[in-house]
MOPAC internal coordinates of N, CA, C and O (Angstrom, degrees):
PM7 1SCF
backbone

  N    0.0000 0     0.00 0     0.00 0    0    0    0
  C    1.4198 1     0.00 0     0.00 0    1    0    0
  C    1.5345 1   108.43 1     0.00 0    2    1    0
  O    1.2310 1   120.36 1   -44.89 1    3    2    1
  N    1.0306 1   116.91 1   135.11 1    3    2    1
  C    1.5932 1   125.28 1  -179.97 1    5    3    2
  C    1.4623 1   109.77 1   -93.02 1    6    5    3
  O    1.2310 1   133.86 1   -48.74 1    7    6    5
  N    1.5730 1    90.80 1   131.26 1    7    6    5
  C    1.4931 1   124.24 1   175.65 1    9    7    6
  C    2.0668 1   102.27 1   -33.45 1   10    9    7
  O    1.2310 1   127.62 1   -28.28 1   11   10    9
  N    1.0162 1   102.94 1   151.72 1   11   10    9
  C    1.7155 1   100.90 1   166.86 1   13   11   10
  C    1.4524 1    98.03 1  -127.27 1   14   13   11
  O    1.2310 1   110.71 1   -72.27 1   15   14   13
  N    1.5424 1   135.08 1   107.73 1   15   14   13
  C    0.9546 1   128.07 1   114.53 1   17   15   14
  C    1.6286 1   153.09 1    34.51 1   18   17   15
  O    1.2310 1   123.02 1   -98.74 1   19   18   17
  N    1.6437 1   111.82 1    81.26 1   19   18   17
  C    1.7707 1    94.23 1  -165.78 1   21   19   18
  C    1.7432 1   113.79 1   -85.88 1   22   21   19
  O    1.2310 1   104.73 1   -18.05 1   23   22   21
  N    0.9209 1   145.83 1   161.95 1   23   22   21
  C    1.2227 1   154.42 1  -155.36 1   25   23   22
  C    1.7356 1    95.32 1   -91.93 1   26   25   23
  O    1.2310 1   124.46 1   -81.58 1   27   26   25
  N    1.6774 1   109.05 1    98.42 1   27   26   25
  C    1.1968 1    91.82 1   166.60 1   29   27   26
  C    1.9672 1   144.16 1   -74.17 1   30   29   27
  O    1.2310 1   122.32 1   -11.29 1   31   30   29
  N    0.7923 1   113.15 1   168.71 1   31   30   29
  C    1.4591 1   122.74 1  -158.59 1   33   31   30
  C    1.6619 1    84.48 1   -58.41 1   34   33   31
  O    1.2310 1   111.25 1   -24.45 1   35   34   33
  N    1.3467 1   134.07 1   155.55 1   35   34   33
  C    1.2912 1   139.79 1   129.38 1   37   35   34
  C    1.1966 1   117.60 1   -64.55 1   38   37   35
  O    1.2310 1   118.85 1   -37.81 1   39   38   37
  N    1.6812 1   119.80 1   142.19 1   39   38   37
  C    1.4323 1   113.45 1   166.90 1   41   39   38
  C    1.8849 1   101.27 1   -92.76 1   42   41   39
  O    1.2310 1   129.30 1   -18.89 1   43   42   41
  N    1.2455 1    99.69 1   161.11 1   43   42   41
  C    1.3904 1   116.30 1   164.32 1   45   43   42
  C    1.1567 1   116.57 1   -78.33 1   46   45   43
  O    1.2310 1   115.55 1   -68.16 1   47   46   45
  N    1.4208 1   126.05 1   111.84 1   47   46   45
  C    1.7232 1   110.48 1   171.33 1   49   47   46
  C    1.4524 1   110.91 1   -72.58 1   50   49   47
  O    1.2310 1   128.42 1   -36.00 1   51   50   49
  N    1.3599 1   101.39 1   144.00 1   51   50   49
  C    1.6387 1   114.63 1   169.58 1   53   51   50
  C    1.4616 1   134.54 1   -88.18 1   54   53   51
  O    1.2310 1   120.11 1   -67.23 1   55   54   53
  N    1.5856 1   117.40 1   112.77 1   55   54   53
  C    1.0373 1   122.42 1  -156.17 1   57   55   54
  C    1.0594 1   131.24 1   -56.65 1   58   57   55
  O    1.2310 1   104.66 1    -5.68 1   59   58   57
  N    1.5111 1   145.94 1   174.32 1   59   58   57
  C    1.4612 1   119.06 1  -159.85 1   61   59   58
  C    1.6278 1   116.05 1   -89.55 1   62   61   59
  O    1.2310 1   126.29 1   157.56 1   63   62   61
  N    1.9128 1   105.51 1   -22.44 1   63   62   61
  C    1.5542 1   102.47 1   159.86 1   65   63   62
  C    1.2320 1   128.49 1   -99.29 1   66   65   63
  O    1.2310 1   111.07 1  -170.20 1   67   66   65
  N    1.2888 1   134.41 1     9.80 1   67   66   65
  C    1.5444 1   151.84 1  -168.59 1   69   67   66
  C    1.2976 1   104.01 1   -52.52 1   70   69   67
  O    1.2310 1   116.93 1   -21.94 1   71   70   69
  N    1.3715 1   123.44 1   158.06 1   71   70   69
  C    1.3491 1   130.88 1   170.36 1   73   71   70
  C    1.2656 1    96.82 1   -83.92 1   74   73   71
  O    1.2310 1   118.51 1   -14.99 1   75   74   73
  N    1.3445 1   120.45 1   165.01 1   75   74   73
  C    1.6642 1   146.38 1   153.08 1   77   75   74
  C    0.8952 1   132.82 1   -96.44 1   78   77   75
  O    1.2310 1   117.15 1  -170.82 1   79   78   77
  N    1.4484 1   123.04 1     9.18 1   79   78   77
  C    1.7680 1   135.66 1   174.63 1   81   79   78
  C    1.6684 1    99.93 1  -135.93 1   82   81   79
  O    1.2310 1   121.22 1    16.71 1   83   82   81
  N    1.3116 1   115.28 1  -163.29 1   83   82   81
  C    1.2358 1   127.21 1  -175.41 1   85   83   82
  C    1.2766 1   104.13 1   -97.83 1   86   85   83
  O    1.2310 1   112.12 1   -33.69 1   87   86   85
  N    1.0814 1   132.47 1   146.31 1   87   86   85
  C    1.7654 1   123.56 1  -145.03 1   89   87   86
  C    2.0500 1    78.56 1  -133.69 1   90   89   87
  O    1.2310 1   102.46 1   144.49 1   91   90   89
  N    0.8850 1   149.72 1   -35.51 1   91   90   89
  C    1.5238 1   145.86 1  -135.39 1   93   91   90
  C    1.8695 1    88.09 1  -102.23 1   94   93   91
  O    1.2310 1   113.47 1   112.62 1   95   94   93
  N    1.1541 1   129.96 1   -67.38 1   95   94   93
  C    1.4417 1    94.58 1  -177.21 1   97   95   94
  C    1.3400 1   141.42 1   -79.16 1   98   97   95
  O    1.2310 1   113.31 1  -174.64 1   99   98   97
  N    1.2558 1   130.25 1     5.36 1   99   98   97
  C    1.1886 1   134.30 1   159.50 1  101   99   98
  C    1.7337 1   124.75 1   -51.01 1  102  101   99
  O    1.2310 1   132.34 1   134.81 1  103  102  101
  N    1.0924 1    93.76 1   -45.19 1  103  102  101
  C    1.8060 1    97.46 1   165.89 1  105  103  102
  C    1.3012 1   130.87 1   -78.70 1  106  105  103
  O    1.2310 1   128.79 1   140.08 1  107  106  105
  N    1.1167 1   100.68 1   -39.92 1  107  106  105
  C    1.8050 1   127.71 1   155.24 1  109  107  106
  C    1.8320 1    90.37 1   -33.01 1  110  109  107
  O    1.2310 1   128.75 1    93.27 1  111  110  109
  N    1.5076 1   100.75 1   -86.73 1  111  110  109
  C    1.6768 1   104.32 1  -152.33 1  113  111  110
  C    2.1973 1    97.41 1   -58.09 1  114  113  111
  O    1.2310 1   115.44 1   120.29 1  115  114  113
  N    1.1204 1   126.26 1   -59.71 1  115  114  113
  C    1.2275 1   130.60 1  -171.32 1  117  115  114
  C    2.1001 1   114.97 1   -50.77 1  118  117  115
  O    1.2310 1   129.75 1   108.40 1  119  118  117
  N    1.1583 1    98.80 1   -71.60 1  119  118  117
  C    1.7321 1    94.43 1   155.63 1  121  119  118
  C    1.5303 1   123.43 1   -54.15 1  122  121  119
  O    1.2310 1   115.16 1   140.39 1  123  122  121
  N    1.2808 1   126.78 1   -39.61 1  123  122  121
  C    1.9777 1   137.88 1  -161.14 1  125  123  122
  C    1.2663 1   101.84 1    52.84 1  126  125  123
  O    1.2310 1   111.99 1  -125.87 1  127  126  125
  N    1.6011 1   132.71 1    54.13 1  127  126  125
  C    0.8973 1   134.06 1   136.17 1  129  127  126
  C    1.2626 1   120.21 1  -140.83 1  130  129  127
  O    1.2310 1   119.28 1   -21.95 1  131  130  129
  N    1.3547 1   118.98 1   158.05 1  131  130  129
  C    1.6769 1   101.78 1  -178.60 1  133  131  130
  C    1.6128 1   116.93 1  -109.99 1  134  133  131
  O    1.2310 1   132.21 1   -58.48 1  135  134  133
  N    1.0514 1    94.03 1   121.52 1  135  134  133
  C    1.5882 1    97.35 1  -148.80 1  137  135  134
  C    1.8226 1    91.21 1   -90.20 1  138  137  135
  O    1.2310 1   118.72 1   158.22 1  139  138  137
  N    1.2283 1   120.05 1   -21.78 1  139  138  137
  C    2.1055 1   109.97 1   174.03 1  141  139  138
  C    1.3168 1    97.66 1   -66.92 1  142  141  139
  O    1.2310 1   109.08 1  -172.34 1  143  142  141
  N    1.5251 1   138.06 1     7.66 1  143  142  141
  C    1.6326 1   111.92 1   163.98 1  145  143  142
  C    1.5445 1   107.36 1   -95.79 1  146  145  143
  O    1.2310 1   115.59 1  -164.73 1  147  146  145
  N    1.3990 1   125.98 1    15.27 1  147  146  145
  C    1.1672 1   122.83 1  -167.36 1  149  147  146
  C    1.5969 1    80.77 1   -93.43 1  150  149  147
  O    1.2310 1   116.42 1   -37.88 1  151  150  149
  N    1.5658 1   124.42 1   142.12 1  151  150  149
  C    1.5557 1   105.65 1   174.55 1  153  151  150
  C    1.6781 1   130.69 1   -92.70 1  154  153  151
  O    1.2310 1   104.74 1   -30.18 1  155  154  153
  N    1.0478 1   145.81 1   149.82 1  155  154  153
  C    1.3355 1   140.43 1  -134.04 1  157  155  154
  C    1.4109 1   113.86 1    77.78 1  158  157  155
  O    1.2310 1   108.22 1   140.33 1  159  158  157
  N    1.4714 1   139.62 1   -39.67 1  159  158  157
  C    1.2230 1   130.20 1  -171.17 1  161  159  158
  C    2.1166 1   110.81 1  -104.64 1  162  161  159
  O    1.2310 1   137.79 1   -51.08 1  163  162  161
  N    1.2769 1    83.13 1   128.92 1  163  162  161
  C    1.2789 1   102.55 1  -178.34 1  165  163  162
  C    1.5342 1   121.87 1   -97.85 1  166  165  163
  O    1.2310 1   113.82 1    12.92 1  167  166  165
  N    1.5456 1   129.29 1  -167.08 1  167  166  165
  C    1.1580 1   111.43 1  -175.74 1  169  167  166
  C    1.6647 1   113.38 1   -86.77 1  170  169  167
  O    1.2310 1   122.79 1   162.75 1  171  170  169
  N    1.6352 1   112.26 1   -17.25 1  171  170  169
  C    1.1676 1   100.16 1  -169.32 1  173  171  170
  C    2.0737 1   114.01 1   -87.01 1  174  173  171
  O    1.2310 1   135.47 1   165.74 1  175  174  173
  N    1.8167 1    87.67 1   -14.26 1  175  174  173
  C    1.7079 1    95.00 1   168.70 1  177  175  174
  C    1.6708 1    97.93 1   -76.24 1  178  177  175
  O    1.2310 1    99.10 1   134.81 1  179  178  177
  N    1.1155 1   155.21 1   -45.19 1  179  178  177
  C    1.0750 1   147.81 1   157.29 1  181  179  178
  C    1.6990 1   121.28 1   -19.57 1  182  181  179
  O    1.2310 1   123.02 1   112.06 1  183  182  181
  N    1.3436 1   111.81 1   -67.94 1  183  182  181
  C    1.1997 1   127.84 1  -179.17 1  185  183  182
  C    1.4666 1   104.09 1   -62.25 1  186  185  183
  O    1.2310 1   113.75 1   157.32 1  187  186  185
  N    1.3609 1   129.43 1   -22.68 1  187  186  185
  C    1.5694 1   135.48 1  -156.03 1  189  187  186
  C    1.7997 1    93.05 1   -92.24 1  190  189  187
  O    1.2310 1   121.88 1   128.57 1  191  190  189
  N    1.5414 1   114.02 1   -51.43 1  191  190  189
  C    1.6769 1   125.55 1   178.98 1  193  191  190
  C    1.5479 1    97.43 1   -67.60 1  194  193  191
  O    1.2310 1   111.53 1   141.46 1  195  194  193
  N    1.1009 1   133.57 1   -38.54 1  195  194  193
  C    1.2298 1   113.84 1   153.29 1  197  195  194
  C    1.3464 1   164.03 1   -11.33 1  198  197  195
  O    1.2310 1   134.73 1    97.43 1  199  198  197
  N    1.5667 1    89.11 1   -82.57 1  199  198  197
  C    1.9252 1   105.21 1   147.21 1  201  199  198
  C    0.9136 1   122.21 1   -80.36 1  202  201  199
  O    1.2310 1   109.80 1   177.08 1  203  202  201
  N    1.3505 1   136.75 1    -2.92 1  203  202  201
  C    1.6571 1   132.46 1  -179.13 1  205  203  202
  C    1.4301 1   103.48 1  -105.42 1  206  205  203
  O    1.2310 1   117.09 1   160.91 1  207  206  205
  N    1.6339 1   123.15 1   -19.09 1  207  206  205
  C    1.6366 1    95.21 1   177.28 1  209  207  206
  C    1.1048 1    79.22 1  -138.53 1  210  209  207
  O    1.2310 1   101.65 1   176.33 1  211  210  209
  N    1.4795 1   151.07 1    -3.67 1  211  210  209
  C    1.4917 1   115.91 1   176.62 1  213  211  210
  C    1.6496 1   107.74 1   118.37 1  214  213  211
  O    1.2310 1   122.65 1    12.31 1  215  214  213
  N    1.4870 1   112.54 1  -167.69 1  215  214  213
  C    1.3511 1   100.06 1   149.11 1  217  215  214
  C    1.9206 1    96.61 1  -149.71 1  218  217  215
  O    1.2310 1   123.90 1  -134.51 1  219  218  217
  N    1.6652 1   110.12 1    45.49 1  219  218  217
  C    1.2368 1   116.72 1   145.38 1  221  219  218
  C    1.5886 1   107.81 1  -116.95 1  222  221  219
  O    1.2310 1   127.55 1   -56.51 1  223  222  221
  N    1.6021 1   103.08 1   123.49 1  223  222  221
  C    0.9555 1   126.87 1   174.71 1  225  223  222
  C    1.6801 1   128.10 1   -93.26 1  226  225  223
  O    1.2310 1   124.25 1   168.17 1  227  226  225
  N    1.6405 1   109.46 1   -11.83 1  227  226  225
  C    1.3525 1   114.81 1  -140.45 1  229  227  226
  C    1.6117 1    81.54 1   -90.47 1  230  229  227
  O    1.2310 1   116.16 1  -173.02 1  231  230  229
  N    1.1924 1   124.90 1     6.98 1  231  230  229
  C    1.9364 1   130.19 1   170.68 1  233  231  230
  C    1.7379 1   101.17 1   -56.97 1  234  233  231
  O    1.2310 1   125.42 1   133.95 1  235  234  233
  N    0.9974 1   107.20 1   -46.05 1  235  234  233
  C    1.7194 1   123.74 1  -175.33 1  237  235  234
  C    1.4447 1   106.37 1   -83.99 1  238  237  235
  O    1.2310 1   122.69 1   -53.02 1  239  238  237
  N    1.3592 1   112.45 1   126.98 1  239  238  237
  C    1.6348 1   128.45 1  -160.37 1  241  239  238
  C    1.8400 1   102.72 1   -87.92 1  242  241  239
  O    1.2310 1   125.07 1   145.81 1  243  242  241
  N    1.4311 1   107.86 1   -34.19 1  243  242  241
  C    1.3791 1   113.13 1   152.73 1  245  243  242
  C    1.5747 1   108.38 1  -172.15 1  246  245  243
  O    1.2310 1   125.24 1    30.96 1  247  246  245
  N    1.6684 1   107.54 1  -149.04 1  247  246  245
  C    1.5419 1   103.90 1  -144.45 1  249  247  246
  C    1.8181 1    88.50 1   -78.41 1  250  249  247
  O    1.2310 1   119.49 1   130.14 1  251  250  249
  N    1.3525 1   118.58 1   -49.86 1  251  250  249
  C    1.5419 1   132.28 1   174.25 1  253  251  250
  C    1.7767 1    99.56 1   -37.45 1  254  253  251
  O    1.2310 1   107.35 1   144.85 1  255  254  253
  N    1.5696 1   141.19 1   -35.15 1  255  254  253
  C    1.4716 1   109.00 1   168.95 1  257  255  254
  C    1.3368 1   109.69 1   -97.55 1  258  257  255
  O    1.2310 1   114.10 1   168.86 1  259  258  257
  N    1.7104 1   128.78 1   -11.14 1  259  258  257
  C    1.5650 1   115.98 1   170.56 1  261  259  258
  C    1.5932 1    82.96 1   -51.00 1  262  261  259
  O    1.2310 1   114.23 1   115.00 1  263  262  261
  N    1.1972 1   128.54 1   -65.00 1  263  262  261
  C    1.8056 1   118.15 1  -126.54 1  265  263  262
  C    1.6153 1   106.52 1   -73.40 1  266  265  263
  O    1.2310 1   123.32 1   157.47 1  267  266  265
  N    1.6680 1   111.23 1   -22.53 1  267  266  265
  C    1.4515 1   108.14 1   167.71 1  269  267  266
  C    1.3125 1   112.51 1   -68.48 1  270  269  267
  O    1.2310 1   122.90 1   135.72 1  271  270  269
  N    1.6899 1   112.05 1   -44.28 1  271  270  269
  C    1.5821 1   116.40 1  -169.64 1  273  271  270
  C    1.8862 1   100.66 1   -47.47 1  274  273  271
  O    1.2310 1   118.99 1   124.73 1  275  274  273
  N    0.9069 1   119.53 1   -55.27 1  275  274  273
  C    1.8490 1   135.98 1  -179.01 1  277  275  274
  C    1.7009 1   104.97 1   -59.61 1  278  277  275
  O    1.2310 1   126.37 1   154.00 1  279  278  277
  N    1.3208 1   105.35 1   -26.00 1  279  278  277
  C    1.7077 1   110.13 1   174.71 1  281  279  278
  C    1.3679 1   111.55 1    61.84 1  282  281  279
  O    1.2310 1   122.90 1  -141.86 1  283  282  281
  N    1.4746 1   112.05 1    38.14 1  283  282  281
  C    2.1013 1   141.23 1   166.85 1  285  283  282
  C    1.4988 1   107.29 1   -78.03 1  286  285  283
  O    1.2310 1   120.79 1   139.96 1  287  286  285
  N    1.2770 1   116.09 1   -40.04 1  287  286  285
  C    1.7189 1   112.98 1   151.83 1  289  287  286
  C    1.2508 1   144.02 1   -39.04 1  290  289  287
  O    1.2310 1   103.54 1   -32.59 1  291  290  289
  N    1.0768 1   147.88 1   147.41 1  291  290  289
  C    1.3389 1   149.42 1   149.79 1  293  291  290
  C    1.8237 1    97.00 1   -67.07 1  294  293  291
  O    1.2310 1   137.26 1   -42.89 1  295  294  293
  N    1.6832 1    84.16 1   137.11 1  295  294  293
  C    1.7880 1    98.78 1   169.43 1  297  295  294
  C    1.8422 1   107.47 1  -118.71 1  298  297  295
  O    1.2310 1   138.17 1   -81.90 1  299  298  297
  N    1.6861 1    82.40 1    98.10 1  299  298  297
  C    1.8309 1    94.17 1  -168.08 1  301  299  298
  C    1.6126 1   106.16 1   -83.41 1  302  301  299
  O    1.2310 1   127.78 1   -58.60 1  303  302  301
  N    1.6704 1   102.63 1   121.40 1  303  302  301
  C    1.3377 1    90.08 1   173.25 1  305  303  302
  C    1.8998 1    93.70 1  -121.85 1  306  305  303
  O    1.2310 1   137.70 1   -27.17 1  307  306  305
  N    1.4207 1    83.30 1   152.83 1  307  306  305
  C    1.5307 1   119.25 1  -169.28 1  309  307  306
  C    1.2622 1   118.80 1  -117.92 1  310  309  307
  O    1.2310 1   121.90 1   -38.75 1  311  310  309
  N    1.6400 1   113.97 1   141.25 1  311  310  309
  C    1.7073 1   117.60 1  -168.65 1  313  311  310
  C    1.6599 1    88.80 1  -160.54 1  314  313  311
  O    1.2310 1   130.40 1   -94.69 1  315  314  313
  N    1.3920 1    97.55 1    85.31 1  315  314  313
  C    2.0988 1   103.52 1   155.12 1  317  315  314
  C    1.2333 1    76.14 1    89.79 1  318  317  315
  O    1.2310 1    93.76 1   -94.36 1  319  318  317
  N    0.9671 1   162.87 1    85.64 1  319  318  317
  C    1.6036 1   157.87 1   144.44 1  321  319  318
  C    1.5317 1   110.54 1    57.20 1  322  321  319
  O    1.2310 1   121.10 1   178.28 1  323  322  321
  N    1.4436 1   115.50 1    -1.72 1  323  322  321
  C    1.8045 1    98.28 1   174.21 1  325  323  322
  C    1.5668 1    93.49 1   -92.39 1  326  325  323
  O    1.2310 1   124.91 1   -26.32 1  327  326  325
  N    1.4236 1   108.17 1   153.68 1  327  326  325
  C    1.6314 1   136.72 1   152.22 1  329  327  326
  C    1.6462 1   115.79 1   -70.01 1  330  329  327
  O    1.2310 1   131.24 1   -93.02 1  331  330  329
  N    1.4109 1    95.92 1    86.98 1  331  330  329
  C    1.8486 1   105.49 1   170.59 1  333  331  330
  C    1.4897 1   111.18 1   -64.66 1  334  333  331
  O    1.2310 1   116.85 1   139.77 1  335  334  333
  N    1.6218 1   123.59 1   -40.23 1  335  334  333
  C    1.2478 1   114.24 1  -179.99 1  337  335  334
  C    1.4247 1   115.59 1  -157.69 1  338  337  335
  O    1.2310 1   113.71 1   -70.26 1  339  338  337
  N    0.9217 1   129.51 1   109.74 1  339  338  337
  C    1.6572 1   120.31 1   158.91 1  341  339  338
  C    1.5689 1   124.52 1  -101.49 1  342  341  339
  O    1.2310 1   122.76 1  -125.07 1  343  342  341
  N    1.0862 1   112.32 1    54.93 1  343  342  341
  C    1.5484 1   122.06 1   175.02 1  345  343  342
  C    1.7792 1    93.51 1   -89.34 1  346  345  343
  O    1.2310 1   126.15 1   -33.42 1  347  346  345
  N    1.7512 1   105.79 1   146.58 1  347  346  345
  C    1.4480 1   120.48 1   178.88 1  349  347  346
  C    1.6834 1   101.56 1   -68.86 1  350  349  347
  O    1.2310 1   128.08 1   -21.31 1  351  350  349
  N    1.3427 1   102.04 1   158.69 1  351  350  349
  C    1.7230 1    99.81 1   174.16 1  353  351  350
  C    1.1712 1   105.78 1   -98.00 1  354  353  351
  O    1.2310 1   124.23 1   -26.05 1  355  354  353
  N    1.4686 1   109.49 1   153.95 1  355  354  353
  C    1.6076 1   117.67 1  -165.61 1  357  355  354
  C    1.7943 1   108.53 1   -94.70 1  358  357  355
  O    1.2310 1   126.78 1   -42.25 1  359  358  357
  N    1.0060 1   104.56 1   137.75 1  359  358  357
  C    1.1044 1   140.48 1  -166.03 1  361  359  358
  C    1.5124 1   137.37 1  -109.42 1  362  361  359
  O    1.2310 1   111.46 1   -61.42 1  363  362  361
  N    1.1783 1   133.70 1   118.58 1  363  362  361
  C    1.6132 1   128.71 1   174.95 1  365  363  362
  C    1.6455 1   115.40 1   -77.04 1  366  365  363
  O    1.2310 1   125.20 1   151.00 1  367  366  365
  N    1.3382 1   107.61 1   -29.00 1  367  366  365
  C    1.5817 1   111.38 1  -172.13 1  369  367  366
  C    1.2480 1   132.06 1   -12.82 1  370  369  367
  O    1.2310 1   103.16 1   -76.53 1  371  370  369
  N    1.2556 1   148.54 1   103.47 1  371  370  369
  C    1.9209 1   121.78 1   170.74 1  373  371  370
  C    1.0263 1   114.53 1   -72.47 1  374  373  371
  O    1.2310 1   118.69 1   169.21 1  375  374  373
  N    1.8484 1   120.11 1   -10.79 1  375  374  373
  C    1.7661 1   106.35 1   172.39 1  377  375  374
  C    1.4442 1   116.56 1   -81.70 1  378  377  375
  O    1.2310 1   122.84 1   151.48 1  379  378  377
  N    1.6870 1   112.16 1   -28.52 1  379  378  377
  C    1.7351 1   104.91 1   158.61 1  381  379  378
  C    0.9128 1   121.61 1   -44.44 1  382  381  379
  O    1.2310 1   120.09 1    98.13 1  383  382  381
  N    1.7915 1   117.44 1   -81.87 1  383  382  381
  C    1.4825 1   124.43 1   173.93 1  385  383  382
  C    1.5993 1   112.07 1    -8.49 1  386  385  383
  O    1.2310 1   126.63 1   111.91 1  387  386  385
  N    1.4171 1   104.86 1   -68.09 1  387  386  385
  C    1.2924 1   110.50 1  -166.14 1  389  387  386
  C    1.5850 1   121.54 1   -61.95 1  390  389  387
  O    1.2310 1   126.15 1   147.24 1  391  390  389
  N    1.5778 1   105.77 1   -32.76 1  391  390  389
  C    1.4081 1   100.81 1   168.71 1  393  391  390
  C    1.7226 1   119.19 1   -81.08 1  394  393  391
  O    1.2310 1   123.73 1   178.30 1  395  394  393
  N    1.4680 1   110.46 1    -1.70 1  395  394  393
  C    1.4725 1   115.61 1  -175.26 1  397  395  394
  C    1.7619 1    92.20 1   -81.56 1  398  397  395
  O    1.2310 1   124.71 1   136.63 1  399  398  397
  N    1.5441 1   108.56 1   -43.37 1  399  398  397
  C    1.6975 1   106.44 1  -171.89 1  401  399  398
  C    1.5054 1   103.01 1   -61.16 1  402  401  399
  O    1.2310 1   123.77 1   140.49 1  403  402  401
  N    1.2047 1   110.37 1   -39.51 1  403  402  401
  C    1.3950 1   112.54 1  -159.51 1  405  403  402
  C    1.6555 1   101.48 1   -74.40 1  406  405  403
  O    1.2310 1   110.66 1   171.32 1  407  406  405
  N    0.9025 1   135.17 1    -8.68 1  407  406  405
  C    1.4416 1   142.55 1   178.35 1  409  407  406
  C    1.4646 1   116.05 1   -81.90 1  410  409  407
  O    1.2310 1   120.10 1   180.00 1  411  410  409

C-alpha cells in the first residue's frame, strides 16, 4: 500500500521592502506605547516616526505645535476678518507623509 503524502506548508515570499526581523517591539519598548494599535498605523509607519522625530517628544510644548511642526494644520491667513487661505504648508517631512498615508 502506498505511503500518502502530507501537504507541505507553503512558504510566504518576501516582499521586496519588508523587514527581516520582527518589526512590532522595537517601538513598543523605545516609545512604551504601542502605537500599531492606533488604526491606520502600522509597524513600518511606526518605525518611520521613529527616525524622524525620535522618541523625545517633550521638544513640543503640546499636541497643537507637534501638528504645525509636521505642517497637518491649516496655515490660515487673514485680512479684515475674511480667510484668504487655509491651505496646509508644504513640506519635505517623511514623518508627515507618513502620517498623511497612514490616514
Amino acid at each position: 500500500m502506498a505511503r500518502r503524502r502530507l501537504p507541505v506548508p507553503a512558504r510566504k515570499k518576501r516582499r521586496k521592502n519588508q523587514f527581516h526581523f520582527q518589526t512590532s517591539p522595537e517601538p513598543n519598548r523605545i516609545f512604551g506605547v504601542d502605537l500599531t494599535a492606533i488604526p491606520g498605523i502600522g509597524a513600518l509607519t511606526a518605525h518611520t516616526l521613529l527616525a524622524e522625530i525620535g522618541p523625545d517628544l517633550s521638544r513640543f510644548a503640546n499636541v497643537a505645535d507637534f501638528a504645525s511642526w509636521l505642517a497637518l494644520c491649516p496655515a490660515n491667513k487673514k485680512s479684515g476678518g475674511k480667510v484668504l487661505s487655509s491651505k496646509t504648508r508644504q513640506t519635505n517631512s517623511r514623518a508627515s507623509c507618513a502620517l498623511r498615508i497612514a490616514a
